[in-house]
C-alpha positions as a Markdown table, in Angstrom:
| # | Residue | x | y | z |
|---|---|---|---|---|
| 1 | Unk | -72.8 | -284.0 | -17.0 |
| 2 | Unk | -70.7 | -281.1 | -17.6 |
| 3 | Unk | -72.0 | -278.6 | -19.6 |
| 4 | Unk | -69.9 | -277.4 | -22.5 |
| 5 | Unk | -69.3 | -273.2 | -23.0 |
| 6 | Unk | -71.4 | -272.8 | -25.5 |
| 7 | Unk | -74.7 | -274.0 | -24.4 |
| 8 | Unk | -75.4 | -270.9 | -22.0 |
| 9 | Unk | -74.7 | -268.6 | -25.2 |
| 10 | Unk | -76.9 | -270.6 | -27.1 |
| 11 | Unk | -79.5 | -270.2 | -24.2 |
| 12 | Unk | -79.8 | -266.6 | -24.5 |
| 13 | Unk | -79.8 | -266.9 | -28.4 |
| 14 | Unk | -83.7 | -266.4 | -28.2 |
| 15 | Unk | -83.4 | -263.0 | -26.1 |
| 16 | Unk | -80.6 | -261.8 | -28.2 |
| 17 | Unk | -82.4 | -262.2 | -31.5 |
| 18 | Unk | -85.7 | -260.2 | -29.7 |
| 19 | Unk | -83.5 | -257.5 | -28.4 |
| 20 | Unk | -81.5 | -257.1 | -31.9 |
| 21 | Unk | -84.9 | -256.9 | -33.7 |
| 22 | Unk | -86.4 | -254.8 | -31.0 |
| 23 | Unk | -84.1 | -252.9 | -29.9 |
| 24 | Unk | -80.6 | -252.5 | -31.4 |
| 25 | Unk | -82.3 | -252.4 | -34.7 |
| 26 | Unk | -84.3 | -248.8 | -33.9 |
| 27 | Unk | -81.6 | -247.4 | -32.5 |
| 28 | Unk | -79.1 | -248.6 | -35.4 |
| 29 | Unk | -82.1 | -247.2 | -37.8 |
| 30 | Unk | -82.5 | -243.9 | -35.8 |
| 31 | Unk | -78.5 | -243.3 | -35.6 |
| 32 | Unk | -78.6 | -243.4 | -40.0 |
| 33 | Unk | -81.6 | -241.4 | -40.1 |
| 34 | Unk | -79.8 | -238.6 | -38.3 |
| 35 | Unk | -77.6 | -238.5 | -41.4 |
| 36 | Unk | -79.9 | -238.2 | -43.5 |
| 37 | Unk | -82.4 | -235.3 | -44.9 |
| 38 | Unk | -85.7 | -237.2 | -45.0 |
| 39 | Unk | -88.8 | -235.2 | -45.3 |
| 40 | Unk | -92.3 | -236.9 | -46.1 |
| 41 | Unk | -93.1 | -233.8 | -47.7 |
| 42 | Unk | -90.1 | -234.4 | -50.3 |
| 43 | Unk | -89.4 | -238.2 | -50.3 |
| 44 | Unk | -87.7 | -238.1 | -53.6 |
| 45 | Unk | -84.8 | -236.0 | -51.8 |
| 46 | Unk | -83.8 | -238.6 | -49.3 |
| 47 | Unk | -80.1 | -238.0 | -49.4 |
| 48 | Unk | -76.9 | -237.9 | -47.1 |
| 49 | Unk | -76.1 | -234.9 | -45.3 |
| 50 | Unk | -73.6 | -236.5 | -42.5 |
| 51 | Unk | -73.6 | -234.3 | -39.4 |
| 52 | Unk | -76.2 | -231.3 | -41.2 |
| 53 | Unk | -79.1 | -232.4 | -39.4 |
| 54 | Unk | -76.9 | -232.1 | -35.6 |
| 55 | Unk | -75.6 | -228.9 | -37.1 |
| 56 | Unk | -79.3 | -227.6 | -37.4 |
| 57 | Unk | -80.3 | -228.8 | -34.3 |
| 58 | Unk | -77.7 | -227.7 | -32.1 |
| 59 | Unk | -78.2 | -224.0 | -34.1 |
| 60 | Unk | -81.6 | -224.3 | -32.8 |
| 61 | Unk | -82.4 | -222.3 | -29.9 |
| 62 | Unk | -85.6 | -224.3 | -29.5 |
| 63 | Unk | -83.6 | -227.1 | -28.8 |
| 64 | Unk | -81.7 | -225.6 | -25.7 |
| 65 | Unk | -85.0 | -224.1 | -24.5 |
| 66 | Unk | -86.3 | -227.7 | -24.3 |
| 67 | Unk | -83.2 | -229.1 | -22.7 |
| 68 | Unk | -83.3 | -226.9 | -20.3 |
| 69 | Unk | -87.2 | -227.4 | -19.8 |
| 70 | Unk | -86.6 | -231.4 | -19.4 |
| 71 | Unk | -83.8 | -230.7 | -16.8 |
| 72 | Unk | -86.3 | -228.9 | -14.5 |
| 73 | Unk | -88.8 | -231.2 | -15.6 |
| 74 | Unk | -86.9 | -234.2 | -14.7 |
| 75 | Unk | -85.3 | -233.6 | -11.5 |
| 76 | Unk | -88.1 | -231.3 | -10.1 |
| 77 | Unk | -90.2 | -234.5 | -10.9 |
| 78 | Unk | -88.0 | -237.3 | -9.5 |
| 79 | Unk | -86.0 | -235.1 | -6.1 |
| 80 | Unk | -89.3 | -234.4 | -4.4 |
| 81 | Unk | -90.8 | -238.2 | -5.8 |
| 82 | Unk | -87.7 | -239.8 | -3.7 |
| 83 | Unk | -88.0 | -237.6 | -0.4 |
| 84 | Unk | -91.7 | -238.0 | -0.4 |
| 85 | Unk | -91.2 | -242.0 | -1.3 |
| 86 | Unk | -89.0 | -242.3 | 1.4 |
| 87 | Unk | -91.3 | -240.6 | 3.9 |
| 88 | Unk | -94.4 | -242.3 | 3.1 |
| 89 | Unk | -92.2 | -245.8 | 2.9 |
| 90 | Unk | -90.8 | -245.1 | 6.0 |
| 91 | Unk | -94.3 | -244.6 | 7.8 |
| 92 | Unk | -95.7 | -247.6 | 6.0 |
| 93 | Unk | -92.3 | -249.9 | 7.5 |
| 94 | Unk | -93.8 | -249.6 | 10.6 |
| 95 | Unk | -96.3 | -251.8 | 12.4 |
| 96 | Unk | -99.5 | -249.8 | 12.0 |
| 97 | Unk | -102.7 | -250.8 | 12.2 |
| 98 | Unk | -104.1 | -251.0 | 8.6 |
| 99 | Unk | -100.9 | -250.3 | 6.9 |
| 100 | Unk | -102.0 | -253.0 | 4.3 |
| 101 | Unk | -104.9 | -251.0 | 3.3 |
| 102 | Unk | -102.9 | -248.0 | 2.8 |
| 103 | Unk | -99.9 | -249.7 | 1.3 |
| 104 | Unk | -102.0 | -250.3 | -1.2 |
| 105 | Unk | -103.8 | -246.9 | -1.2 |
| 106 | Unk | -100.4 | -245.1 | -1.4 |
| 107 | Unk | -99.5 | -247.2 | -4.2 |
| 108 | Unk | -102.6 | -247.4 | -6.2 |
| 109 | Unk | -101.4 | -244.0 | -8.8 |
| 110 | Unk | -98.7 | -246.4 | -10.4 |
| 111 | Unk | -101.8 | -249.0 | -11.3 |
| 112 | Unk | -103.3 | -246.2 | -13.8 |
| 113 | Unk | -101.4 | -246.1 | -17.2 |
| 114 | Unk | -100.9 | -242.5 | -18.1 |
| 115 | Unk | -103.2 | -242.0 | -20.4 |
| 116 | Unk | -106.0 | -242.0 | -17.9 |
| 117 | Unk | -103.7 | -240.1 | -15.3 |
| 118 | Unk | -103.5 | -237.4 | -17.6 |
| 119 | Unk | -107.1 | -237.2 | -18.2 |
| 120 | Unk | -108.0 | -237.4 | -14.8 |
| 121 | Unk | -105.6 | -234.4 | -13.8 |
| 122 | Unk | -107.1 | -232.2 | -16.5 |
| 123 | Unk | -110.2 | -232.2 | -15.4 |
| 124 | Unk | -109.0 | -231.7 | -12.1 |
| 125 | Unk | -106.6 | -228.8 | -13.4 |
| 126 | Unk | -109.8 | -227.1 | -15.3 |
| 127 | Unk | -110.0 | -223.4 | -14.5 |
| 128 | Unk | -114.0 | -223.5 | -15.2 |
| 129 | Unk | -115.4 | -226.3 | -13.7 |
| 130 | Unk | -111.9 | -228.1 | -12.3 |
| 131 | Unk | -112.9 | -229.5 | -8.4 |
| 132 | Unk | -109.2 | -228.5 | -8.0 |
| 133 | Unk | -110.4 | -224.7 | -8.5 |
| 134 | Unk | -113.7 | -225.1 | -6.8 |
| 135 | Unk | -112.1 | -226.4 | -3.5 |
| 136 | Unk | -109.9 | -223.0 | -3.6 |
| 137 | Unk | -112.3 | -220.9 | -4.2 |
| 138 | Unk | -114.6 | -222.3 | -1.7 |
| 139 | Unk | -112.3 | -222.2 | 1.3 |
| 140 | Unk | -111.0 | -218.4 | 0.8 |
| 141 | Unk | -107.5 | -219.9 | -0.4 |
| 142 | Unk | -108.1 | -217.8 | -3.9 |
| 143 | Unk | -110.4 | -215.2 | -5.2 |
| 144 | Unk | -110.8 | -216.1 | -8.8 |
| 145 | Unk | -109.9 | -219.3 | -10.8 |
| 146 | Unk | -106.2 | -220.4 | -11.2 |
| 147 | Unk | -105.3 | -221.5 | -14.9 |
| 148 | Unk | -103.0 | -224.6 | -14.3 |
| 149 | Unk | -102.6 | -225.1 | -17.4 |
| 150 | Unk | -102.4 | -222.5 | -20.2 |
| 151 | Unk | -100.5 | -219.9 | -18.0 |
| 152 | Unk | -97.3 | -219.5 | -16.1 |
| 153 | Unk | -97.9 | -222.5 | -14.4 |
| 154 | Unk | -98.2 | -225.0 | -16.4 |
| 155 | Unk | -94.6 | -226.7 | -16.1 |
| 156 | Unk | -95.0 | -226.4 | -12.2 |
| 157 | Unk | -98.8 | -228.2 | -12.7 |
| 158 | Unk | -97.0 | -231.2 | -15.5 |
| 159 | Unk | -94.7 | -231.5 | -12.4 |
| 160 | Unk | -96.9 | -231.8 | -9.6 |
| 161 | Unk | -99.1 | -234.6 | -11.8 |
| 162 | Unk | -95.4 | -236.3 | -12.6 |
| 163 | Unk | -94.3 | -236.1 | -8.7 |
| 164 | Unk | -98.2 | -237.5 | -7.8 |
| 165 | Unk | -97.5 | -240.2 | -10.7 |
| 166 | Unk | -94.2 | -241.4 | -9.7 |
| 167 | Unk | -93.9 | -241.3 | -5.5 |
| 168 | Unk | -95.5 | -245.1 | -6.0 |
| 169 | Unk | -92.4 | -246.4 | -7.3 |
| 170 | Unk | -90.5 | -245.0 | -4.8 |
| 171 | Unk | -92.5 | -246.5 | -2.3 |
| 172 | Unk | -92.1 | -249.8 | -2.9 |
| 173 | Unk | -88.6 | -249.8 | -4.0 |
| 174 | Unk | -87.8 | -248.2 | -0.7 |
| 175 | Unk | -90.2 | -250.3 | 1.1 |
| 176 | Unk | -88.9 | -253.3 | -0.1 |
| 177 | Unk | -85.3 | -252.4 | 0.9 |
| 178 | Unk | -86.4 | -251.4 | 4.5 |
| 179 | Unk | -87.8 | -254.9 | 5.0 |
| 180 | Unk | -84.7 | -256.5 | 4.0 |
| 181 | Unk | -82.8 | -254.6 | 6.9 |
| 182 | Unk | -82.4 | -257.5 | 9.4 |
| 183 | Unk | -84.2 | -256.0 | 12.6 |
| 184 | Unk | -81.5 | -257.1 | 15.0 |
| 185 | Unk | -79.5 | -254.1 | 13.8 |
| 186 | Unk | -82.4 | -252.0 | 15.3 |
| 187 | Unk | -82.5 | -253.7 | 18.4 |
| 188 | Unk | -78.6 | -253.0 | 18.5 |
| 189 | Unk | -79.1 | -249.6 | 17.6 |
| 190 | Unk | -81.8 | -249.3 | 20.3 |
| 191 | Unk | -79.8 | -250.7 | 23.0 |
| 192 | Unk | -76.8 | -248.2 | 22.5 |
| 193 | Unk | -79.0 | -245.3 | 22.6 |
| 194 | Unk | -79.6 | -244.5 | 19.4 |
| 195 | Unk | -81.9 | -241.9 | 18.3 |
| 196 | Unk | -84.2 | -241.9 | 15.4 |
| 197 | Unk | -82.4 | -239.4 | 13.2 |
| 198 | Unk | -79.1 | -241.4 | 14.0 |
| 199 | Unk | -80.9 | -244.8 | 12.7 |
| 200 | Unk | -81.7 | -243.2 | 9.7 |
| 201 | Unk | -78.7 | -241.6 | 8.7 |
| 202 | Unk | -76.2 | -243.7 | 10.3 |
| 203 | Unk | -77.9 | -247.7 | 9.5 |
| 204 | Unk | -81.1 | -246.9 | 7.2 |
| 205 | Unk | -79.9 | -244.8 | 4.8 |
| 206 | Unk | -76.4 | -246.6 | 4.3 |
| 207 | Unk | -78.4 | -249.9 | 4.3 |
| 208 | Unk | -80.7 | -248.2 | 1.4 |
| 209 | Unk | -78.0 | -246.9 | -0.8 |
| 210 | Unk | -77.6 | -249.2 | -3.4 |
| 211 | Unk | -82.1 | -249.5 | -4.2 |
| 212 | Unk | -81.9 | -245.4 | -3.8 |
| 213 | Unk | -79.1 | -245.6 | -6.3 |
| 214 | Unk | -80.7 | -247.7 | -8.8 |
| 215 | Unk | -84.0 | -246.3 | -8.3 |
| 216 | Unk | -83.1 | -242.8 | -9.0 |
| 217 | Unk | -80.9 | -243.6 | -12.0 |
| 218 | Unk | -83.7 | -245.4 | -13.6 |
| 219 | Unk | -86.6 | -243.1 | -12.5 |
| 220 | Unk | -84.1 | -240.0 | -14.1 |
| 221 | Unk | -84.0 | -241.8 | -17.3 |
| 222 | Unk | -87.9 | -242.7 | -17.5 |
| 223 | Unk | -88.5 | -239.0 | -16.9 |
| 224 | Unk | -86.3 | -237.6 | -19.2 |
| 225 | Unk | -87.6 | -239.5 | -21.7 |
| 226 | Unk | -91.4 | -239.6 | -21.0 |
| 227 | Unk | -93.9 | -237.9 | -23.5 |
| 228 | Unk | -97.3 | -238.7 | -23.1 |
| 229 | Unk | -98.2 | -237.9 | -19.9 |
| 230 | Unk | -97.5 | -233.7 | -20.9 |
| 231 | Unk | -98.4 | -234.6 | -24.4 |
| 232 | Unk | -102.0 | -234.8 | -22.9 |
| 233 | Unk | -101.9 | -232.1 | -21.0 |
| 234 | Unk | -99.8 | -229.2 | -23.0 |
| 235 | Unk | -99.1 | -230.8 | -26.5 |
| 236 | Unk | -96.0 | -228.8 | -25.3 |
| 237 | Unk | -97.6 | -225.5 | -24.5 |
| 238 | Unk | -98.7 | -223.0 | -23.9 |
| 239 | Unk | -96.4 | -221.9 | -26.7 |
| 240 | Unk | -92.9 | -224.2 | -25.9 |
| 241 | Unk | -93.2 | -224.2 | -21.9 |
| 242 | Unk | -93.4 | -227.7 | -21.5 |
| 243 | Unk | -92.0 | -228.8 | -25.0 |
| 244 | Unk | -89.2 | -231.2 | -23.3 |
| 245 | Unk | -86.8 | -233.5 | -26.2 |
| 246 | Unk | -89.5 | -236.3 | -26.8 |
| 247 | Unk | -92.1 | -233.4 | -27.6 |
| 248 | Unk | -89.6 | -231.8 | -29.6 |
| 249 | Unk | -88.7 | -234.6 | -31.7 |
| 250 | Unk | -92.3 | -235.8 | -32.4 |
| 251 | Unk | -93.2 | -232.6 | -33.4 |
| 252 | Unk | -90.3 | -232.4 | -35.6 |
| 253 | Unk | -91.1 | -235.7 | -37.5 |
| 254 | Unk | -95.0 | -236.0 | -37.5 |
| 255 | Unk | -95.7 | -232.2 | -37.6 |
| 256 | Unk | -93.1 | -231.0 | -39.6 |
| 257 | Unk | -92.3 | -233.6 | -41.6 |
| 258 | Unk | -88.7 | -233.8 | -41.0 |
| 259 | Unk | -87.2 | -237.2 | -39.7 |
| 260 | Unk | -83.6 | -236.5 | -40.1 |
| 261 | Unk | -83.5 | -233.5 | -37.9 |
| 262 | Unk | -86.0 | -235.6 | -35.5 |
| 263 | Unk | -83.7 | -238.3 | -35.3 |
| 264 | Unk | -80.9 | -235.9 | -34.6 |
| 265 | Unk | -82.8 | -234.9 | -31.4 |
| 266 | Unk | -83.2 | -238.8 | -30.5 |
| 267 | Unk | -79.2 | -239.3 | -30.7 |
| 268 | Unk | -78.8 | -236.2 | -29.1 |
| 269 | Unk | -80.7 | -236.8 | -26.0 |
| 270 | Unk | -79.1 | -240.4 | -26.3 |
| 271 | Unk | -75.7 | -238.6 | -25.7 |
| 272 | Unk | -77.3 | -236.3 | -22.8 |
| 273 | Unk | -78.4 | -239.2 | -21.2 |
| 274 | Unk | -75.5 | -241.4 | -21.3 |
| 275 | Unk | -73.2 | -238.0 | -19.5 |
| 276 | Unk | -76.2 | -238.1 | -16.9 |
| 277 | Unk | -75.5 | -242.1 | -16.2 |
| 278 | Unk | -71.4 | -241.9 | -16.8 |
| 279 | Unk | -71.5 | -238.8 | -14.1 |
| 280 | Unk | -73.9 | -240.0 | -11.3 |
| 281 | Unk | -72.1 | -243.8 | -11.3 |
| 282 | Unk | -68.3 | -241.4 | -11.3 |
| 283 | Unk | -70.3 | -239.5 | -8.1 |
| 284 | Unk | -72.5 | -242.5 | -6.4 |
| 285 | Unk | -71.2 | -245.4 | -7.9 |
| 286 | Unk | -67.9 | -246.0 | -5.3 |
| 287 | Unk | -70.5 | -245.4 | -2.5 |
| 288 | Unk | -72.6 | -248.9 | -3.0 |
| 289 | Unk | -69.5 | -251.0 | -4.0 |
């Protein structure tokens, strides 16, 4: 029976309706509330401004400081999360003994959800009595307690629990891709005298590109846009050192109040994103096609 046009439209009529409601609908809402000034501490001055609230915002120099904080934030997060990834996927492709037990070892920190990951590395991060500190101190590595978080090294300590955090999904993207390599091409490889750094950057690697490719476009945008995890930690501090966009714009509408200038923030980093994705497809993108 042949089926007519419609009916595979009609098929995803289900999916559509949940995305519209769940999706296209908050970000339709969130692109009019940038428009408007809407303050819960004056609600009976909800009124039109048109582009005020990105006017503000962009006059901001809070704003900048926390682009510039989730830039670092995000690709000192995700860079070392891929070359550490691919490592430990690499090692774990081969025919070890155990490599079940520590394939699942290795990817055990995606199975926590981030609430408890956070938790865990601030006890760990305590100056007073943080193991982190104590191990240190005990092997002569520091004299006195380091304060991860509350000093100057609280982004670099958000970082290292993002990196920890994230190296998981790298894993088993990449590993998944490395078992899909046909192993005849090794055994090609091997019998014209190829080396192991010419394996990996001559078959492996090419091979990879399109999972790398996908894997750090979405890991980039999941980064960029995560919140709890330092909201945890920092709430954004000490002062605005690790106040990234997300942290910025909740503050903005639940602390101060002001959901116009929060939404501004949302469409804002929208637009960021969007320049991220449009430039690494115009640089990567003709590489996997």
């Amino acid at each position: 029976m042949k089926v007519k046009p419609p009916f595979p439209f009609f098929l995803l009529l289900p999916l559509l309706i949940v995305e519209s409601i769940f999706i296209l609908y908050p970000i339709y809402y969130t692109f009019q509330l940038s428009t408007l000034r809407y303050s819960l501490l004056r609600p009976e001055e909800i009124t039109f401004i048109g582009i005020d609230n990105f006017k503000m915002v962009l006059a901001d120099k809070n704003f900048f400081d926390s682009l510039q904080i989730g830039l670092i934030w995000t690709f000192g997060s995700v860079i070392p999360q891929f070359l550490i990834g691919l490592g430990i996927a690499l090692i774990l492709n081969e025919n070890l003994k155990g490599r079940v037990f520590f394939r699942a070892l290795f990817i055990s920190p995606w199975l926590f959800p981030n609430v408890a990951v956070a938790l865990m590395w601030q006890w760990m991060f305590n100056d007073i009595y943080g193991p982190l500190n104590y191990l240190l101190t005990r092997l002569g590595i520091v004299n006195k307690p380091i304060v991860w978080l509350g000093g100057n090294l609280t982004l670099f300590s958000v970082i290292i629990v993002n990196i920890w955090r994230g190296i998981p999904f790298f894993i088993i993207m990449l590993l998944a891709g490395l078992q899909s390599i046909p192993e005849q091409i090794y055994e090609a490889s091997k019998i014209d005298g190829a080396t192991r750094l010419q394996t990996l950057f001559r078959i492996t690697l090419p091979l990879l590109r399109p999972i790398i490719f996908i894997s750090l476009l979405l890991r980039i945008i999941w980064t960029f846009n995560f919140f709890d995890l330092i909201w945890i930690l920092t709430r954004g501090g000490p002062g605005n050192a690790t106040t990234i966009p997300p942290i910025l714009a909740y503050t903005m509408a639940f602390l101060k109040y002001n959901f116009g200038q929060s939404a501004a923030i949302l469409v804002l980093m929208l637009a960021i994103l969007v320049g991220i994705v449009t430039i690494y497809f115009k640089l990567l993108g003709e590489e996997i096609r």
